[in-house]
C-alpha positions, -999 to 999 in steps of 0.1 A, spaced: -182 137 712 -214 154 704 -202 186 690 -172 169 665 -177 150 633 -142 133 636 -120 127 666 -82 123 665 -58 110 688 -22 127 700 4 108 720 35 122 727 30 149 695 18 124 664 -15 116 652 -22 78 663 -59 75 652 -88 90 638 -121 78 644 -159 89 634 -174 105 664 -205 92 662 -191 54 656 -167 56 685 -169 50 721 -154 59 750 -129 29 757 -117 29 722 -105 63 725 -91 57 767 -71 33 743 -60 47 717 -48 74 746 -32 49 767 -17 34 743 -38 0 750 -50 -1 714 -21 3 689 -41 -2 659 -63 32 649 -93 39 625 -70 64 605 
């Protein structure tokens, strides 16, 4: 996360989030990943 401005999310081949770097963490990505949080910052 340090070197990116922006971070987006792929699961199974289509874009589920987008999300600020530097106003995300960790878990919220694991997630958006998992699949745990459905709703994304895009």
């Amino acid at each position: 996360l340090g070197v990116a401005d922006t971070v987006q999310v792929m699961r199974r081949g289509r874009r589920v989030a987008t999300y600020r770097a530097a106003d995300s963490s960790i878990e919220e990505l694991v997630g958006a990943m998992t699949g745990k949080l459905d709703q994304g910052a895009s």
